[in-house]
C-alpha positions in Angstrom: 83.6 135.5 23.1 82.5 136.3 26.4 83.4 133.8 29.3 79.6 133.7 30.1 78.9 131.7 27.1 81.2 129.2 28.6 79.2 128.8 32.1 77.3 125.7 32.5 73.6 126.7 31.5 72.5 126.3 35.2 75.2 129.3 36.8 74.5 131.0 33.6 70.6 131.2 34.5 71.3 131.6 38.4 73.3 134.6 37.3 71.1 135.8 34.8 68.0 135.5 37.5 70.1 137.3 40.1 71.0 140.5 38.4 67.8 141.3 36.0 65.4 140.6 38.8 67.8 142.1 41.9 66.1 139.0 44.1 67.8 137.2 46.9 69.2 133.9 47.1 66.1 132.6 49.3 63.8 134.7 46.5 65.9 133.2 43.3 65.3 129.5 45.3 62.1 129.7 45.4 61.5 130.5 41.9 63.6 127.5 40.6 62.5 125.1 43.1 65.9 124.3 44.5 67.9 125.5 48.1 68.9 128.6 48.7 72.3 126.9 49.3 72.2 125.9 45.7 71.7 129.2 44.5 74.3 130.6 46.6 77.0 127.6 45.0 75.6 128.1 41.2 76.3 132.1 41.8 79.7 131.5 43.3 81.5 129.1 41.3 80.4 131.1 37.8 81.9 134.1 39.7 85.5 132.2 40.6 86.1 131.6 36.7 84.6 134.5 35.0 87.9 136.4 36.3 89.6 133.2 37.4 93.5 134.7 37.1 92.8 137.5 39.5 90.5 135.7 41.5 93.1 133.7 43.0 94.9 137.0 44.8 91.6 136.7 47.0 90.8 134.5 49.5 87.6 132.6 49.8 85.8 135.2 52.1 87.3 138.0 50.3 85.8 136.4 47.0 82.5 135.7 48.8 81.8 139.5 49.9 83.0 141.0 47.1 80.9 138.2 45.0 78.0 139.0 47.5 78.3 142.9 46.9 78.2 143.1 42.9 75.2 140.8 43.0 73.3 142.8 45.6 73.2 141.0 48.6 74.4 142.8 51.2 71.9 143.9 53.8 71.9 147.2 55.1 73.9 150.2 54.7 76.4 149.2 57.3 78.0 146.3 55.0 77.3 147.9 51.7 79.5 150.2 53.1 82.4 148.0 54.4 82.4 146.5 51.6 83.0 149.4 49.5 86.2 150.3 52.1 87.4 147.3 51.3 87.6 147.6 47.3 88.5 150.9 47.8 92.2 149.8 49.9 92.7 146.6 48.1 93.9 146.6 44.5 93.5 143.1 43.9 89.9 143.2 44.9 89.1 146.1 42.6 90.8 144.3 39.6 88.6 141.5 40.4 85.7 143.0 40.9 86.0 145.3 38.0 86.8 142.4 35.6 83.8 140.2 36.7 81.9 143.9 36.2 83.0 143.3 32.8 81.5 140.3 32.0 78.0 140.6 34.2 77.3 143.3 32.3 75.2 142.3 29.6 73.3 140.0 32.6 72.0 143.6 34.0 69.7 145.9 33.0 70.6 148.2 35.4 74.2 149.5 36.5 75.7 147.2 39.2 77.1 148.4 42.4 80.0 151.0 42.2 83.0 149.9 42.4 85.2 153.3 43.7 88.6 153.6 41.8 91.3 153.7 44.1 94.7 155.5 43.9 96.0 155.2 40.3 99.6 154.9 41.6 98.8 152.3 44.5 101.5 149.5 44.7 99.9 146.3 44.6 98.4 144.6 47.9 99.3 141.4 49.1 96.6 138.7 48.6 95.5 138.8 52.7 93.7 141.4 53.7 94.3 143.9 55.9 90.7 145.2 57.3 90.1 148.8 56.2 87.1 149.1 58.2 88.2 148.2 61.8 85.2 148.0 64.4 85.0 150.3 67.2 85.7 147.6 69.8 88.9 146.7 68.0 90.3 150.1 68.5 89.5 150.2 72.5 88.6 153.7 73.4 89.3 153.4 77.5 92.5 155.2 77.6 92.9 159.0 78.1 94.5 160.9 75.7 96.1 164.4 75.8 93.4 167.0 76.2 92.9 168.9 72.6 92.0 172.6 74.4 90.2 173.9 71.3 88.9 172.7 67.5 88.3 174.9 64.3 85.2 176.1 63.5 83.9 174.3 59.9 84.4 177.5 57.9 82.9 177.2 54.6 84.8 176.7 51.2 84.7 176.1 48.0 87.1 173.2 47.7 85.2 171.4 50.6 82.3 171.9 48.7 84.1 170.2 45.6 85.0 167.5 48.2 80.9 167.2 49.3 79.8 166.7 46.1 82.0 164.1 45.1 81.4 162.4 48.6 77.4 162.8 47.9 77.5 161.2 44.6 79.4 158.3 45.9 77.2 157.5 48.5 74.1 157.6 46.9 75.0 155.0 44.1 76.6 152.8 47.3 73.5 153.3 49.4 70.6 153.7 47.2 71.9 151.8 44.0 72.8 149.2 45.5 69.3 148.0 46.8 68.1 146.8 50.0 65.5 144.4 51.3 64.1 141.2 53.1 67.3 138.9 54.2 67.9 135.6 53.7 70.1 133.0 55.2 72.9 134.9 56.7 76.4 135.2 55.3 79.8 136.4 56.8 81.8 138.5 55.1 85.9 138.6 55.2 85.6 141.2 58.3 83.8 138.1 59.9 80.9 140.0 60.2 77.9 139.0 59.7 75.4 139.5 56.7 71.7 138.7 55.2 71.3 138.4 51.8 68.7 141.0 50.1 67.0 142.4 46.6 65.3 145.7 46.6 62.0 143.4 45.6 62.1 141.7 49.1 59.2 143.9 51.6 61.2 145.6 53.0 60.1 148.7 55.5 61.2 150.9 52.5 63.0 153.3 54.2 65.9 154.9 51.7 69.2 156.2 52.6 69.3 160.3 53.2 71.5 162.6 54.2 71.6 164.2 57.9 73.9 166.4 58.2 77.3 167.5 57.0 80.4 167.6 58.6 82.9 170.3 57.8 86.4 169.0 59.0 89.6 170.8 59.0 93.8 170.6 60.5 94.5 172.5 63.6 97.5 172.9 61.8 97.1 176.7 59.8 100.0 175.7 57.3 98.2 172.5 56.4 96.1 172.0 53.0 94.0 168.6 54.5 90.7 168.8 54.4 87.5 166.9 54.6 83.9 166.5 54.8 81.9 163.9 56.1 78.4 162.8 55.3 76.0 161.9 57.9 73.2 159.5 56.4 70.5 157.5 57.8 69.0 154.3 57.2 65.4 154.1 58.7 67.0 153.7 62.1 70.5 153.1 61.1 73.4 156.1 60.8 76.3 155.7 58.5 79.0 158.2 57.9 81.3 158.1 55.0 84.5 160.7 54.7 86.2 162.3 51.6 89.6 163.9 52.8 92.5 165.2 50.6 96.0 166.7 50.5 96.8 164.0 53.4 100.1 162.4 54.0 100.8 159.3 52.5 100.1 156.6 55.0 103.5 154.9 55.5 104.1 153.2 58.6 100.7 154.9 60.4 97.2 154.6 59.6 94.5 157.0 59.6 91.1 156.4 62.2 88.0 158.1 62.4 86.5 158.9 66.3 83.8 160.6 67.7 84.9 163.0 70.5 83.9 164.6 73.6 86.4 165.2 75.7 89.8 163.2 77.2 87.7 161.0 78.8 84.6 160.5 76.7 85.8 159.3 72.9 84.5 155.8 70.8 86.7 154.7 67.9 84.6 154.3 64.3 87.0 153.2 62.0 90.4 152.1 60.2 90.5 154.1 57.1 91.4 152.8 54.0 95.7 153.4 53.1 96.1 156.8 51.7 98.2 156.8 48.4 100.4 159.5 47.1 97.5 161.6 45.8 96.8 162.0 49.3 93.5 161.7 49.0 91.3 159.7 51.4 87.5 157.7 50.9 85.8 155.7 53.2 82.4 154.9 55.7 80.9 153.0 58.3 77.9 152.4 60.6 77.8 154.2 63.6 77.0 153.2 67.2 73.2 153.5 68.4 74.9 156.1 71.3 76.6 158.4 68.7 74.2 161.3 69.2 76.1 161.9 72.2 79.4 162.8 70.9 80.0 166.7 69.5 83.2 166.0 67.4 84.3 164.2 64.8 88.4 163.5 64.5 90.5 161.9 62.0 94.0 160.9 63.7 97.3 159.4 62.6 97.6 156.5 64.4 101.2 154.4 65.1 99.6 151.5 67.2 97.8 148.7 65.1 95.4 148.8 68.3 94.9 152.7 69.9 93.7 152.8 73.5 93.0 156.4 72.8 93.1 159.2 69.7 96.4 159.9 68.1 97.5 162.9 67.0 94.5 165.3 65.1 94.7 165.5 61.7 91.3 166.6 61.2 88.3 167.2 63.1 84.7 168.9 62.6 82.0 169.6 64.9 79.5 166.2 65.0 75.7 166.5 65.0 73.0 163.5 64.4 70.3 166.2 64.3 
């Protein structure tokens, strides 16, 4: 017997409401005449003991995004897409996201938000989480680093075209599937960030997520086998990139970031990526800043320093376009 059955009938109907009709919080209030608050409550405490076991590896923010994200409310690309990061470095967040998947399945007619699958042979995380999606001002691009004289030229190739596709299917169901809409009261997710809730019923300006332009990145290395491709999409006015690498070292004691480059001088930090496993294959996205039009690369960088000043050495870069 499924644990629904076992849900008080009022978190059994606010979960019911949620998923068939995709509405907010504020939207699901107003049909049953109670606070959005309420709704909010009902939703999150049927979540916390539908997987109640693996729940507790999570904290409560961690619980509440993740909670937020398979129930469609989170607004905008931007934290769609952090949240996504996050499942995809944390184990215990996939396991519990994946077993509450399990039982709000027969709640929704249509598929819920993806949940990505991680590295196979990933150790287990520890229940804190370690932001995988770091924002730019946390990685404080003011430094000079050494001057890169010359970058590769995106050649075309048929695994990076493997590595596109797989990249474009992700992020449509992320950023399309997922819904978006008309907020309600806002929310903060475990990056402390902070989020409306939405349904893809909600007015919004209808704009839907499309592609811009690819980038093509590769090593500077010849003898290397990394490469990568990253998708520029937009948002109405909002830009996103999200980055499918493989063959990449195992990150053990370094991390891999993401910048946009100009020159020694002239660089912004994007994002943390997610831990790379022993497949050495890497998956992740964020928003990028309203001035990112300016920049003409893109570089992925092994990184040594929980906080860079400036990029590390280049692992991967690709020539950066908006347009």
């Amino acid at each position: 017997m499924s644990r629904l059955d076992d849900l008080p009938p009022d978190q059994r109907a606010t979960l019911s409401l949620l998923l068939r009709t995709r509405k907010s919080y504020a939207e699901v209030a107003a049909l049953l005449g109670i606070s959005e608050q309420a709704v909010h409550d009902r939703a999150h405490a049927a979540l916390a003991v539908l997987a109640a076991p693996l729940a507790l590896a999570l904290s409560p923010e961690q619980r509440a995004e993740v909670g937020d994200y398979l129930l469609s409310q989170r607004d905008g690309v931007g934290e769609r897409l952090a949240t996504r990061s996050y499942l995809d470095g944390s184990p215990p967040a996939r396991a519990w996201a994946n077993a509450l998947a399990a039982e709000l399945a027969p709640l929704s007619d249509a598929p819920l938000p993806e949940i990505p699958a991680g590295a196979p042979d990933d150790p287990p995380a520890a229940p804190a989480r370690e932001p995988v999606a770091v924002a730019a001002d946390a990685l404080s691009a003011k430094a000079s680093p050494a001057a890169r004289r010359s970058l590769p030229a995106p050649p075309s190739s048929r695994r990076a075209g493997a590595l596109l596709l797989a990249a474009i299917v992700v992020v449509v169901v992320v950023l399309v599937s997922s819904g978006g809409g008309s907020s309600g009261s806002p929310k903060t997710s475990a990056s402390g960030s902070t989020a409306s809730t939405s349904g893809p019923s909600s007015g919004s300006s209808g704009a839907r997520a499309k592609e811009d332009r690819r980038v093509t990145l590769t090593s500077p290395d010849p003898a290397s086998k990394a490469v990568g491709v990253a998708e520029v999409l937009s948002e109405g006015s909002q830009y996103a990139f999200y980055l499918a690498a493989e063959h990449l070292a195992p990150s053990k004691g370094f991390f891999y970031a993401v910048w946009l480059y100009n020159s020694p001088t002239s660089f912004e930090a994007l994002s943390r990526a997610p831990n790379v496993g022993s497949n050495g294959n890497l998956q992740g996205g964020a928003l990028l800043p309203k001035d990112a039009g300016k920049y003409h690369t893109m570089l992925l960088t092994r990184e040594t320093k929980s906080t860079p000043t400036s990029p590390g050495p280049v692992v991967l870069s690709g020539v950066f376009g908006l347009h």
